[in-house]
C-alpha positions as CSV (number, residue, x, y, z in Angstrom):
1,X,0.0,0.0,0.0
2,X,2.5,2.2,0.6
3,X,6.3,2.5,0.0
4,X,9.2,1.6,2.6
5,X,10.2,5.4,2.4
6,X,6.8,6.3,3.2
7,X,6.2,3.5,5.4
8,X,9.4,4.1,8.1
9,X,8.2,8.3,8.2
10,X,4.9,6.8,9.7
11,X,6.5,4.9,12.2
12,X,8.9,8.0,13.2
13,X,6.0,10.0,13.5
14,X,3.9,7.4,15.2
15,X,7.1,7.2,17.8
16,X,7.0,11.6,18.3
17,X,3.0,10.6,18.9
18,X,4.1,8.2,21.7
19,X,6.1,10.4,23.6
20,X,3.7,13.8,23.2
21,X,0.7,11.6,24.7
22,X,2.4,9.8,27.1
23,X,3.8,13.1,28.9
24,X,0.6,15.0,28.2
25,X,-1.6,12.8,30.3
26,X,1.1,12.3,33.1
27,X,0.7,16.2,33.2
28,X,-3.3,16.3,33.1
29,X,-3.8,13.8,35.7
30,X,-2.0,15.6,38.5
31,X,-1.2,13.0,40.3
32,X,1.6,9.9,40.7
33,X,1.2,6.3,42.2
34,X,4.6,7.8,44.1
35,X,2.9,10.5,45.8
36,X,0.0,9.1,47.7
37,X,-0.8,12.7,48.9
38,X,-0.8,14.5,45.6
39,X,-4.2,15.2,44.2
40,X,-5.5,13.8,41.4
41,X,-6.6,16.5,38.5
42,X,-10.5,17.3,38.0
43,X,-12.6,15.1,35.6
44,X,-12.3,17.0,32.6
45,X,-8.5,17.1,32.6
46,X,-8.3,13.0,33.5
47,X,-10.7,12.7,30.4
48,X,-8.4,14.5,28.2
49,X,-5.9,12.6,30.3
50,X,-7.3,9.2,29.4
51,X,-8.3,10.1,25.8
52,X,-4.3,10.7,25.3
53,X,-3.4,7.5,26.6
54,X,-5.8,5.4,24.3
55,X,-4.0,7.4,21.1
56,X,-0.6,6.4,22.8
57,X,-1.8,2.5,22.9
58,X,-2.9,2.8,18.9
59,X,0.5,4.5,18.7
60,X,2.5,1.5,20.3
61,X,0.9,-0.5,18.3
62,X,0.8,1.7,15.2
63,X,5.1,1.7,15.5
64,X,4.8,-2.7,15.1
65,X,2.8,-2.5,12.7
66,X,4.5,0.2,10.7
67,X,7.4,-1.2,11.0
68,X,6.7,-5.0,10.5
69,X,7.4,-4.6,6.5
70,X,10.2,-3.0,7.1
71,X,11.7,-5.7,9.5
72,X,10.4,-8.8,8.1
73,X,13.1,-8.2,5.2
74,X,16.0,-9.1,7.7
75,X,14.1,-11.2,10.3
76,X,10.5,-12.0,10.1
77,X,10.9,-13.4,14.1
78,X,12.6,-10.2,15.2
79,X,9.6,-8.0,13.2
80,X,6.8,-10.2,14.8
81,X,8.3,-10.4,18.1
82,X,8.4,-6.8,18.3
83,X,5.2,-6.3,17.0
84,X,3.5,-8.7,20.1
85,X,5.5,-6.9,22.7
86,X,4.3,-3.6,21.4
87,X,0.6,-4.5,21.5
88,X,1.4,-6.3,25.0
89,X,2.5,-3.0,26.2
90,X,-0.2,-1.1,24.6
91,X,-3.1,-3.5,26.3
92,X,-1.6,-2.6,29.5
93,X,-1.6,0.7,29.2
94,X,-5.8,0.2,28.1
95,X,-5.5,-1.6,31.3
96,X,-4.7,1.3,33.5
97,X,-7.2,3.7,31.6
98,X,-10.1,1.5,31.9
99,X,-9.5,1.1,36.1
100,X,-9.0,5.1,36.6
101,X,-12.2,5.8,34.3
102,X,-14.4,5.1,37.1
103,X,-12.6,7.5,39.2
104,X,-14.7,10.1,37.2
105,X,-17.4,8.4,35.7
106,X,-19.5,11.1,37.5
107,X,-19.7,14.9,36.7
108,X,-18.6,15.3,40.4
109,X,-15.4,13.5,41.8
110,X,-16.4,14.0,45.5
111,X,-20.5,12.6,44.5
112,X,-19.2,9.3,42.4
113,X,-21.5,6.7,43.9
114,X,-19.7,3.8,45.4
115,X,-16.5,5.0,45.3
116,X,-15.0,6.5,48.6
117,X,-11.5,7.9,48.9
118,X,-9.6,4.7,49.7
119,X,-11.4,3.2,46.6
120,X,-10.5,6.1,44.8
121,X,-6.7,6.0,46.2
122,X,-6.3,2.3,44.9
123,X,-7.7,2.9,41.5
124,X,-5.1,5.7,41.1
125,X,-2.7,3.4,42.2
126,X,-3.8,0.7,39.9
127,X,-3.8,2.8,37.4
128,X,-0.1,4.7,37.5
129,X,1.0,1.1,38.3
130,X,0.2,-0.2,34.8
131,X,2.8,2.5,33.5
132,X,5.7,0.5,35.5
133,X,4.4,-2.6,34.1
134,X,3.6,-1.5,30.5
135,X,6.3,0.6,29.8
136,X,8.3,-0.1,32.9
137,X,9.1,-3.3,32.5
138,X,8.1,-4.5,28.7
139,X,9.6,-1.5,27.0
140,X,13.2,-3.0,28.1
141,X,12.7,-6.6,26.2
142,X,11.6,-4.9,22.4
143,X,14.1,-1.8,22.9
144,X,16.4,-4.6,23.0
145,X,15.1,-6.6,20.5
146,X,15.0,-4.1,17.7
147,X,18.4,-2.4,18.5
148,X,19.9,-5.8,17.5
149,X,18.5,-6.0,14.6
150,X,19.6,-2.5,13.4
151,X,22.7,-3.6,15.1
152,X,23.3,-6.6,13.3
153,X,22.3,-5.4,9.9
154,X,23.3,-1.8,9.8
155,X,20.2,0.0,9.4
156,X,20.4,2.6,11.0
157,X,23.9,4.9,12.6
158,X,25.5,2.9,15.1
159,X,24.8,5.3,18.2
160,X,20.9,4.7,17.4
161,X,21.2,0.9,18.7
162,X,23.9,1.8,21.2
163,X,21.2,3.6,23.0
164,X,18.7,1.4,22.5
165,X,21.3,-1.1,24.5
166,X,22.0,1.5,27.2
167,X,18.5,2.7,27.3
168,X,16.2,-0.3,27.2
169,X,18.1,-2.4,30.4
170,X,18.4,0.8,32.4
171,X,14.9,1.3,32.5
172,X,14.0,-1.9,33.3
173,X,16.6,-1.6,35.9
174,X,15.1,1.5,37.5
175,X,11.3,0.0,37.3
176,X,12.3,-3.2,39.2
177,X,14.1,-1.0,42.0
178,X,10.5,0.6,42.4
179,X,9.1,-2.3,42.1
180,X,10.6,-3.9,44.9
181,X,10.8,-0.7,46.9
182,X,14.4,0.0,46.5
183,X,14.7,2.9,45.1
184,X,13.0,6.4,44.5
185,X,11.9,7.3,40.7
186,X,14.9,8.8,38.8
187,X,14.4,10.6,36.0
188,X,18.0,10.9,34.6
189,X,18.0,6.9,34.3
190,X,15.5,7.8,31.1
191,X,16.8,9.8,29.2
192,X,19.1,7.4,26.9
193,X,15.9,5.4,25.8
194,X,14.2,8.4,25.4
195,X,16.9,9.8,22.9
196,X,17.2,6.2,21.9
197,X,12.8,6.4,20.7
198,X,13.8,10.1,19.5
199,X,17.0,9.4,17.5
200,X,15.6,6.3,15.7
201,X,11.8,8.3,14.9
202,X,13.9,11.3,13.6
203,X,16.0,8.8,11.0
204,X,13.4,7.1,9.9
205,X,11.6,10.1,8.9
206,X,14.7,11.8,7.6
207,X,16.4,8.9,5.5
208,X,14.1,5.9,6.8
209,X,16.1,2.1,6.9
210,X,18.6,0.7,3.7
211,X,16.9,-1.6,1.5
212,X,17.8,-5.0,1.5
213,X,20.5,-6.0,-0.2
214,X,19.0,-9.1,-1.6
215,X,16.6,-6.6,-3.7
216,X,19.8,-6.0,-5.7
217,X,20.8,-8.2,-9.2
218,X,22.0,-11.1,-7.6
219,X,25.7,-12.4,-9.0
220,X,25.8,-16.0,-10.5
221,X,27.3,-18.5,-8.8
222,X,30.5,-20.5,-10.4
223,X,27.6,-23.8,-10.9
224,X,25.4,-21.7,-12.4
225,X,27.5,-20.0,-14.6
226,X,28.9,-23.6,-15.4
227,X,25.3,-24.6,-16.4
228,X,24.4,-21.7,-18.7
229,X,27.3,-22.2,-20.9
230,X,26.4,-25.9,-21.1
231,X,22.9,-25.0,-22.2
């Protein structure tokens, strides 16, 4: 349907699409499953909020799909594989948006039937927790994935995958330290993935991924060549 030029600038811009969601509803909610005491925003703005994240889960999912063509060519396990762990990642962020939907389900906050403050508490919980899940701990396994691949066949600079490497792990890293308590959020420990997502988006708008070189006149081998001159 469309070409691989075309086809890698929608997956670069489907990446930018990730990111500008993803930190717009962080800042329209208000609140973090870190904070227990910081309130969360008023309905219309956790709308907006939750309407942002459902475009970023069609984003993760749009950035497999997009570039599923474009992978196949080199390794149709690697394209697939990242393609599954993308929509995994996206159904949990769905996840999180369906449980804190309730939350505001009425045009009050303080008059939602049913659901008292501790209720309320544990849904935002619930909620902010899918995003150490999601993108916490999922993110790491296809940053990794697809940085080898780029890696191993050259598609792309060789500082893109090199952050994908230093990115990916670290994030992970710093999600199972919540996880378990250990540690305090820190937001230096995402900023290589982040220029990894924004470094790889902006190439494959600018100059997308090399072609295949299999697309090229293929050489005869010595047999072949053998055989024609016998024909």
């Amino acid at each position: 349907m469309f070409s691989s030029r075309t086809t890698a600038r929608i997956a670069g811009a489907l990446y930018f699409v990730t990111h500008v969601t993803s930190v717009g509803a962080v800042i329209l909610y208000g609140a973090s499953a870190y904070d227990s005491q910081s309130p969360l925003a008023g309905r219309s703005s956790v709308l907006i909020g939750a309407l942002l994240e459902i475009v970023l889960a069609v984003g993760v999912v749009g950035t497999g799909i997009a570039l599923l063509p474009l992978l196949r060519r080199y390794s149709s396990g690697v394209a697939a594989g990242y393609l599954a762990l993308r929509t995994l990642e996206a159904s949990v962020i769905l996840t999180g948006v369906v449980v804190l939907l309730p939350v505001v389900a009425q045009p009050s906050l303080s008059t939602s039937p049913g659901l008292g403050s501790d209720a309320i508490l544990s849904l935002r919980l619930i909620h902010d927790w899918t995003f150490l899940v999601g993108p916490g701990l999922i993110v790491p396994f296809h940053t990794v994935l697809l940085a080898w691949l780029l890696w191993r066949k050259g598609l792309v600079p060789r500082f893109i995958p090199v952050l994908g490497f230093i990115g990916g792990p670290l994030v992970g890293v710093m999600n199972l330290a919540l996880m378990f308590g250990v540690s305090r959020p820190i937001a230096a420990t995402a900023v290589p993935a982040f220029a990894w997502e924004v470094s790889l988006a902006a190439y494959l708008i600018i100059r997308g991924i090399r072609q295949p070189s299999d697309t090229s006149p293929s050489t005869p081998s010595p047999s072949e060549t053998a055989t024609s001159g016998r024909v």
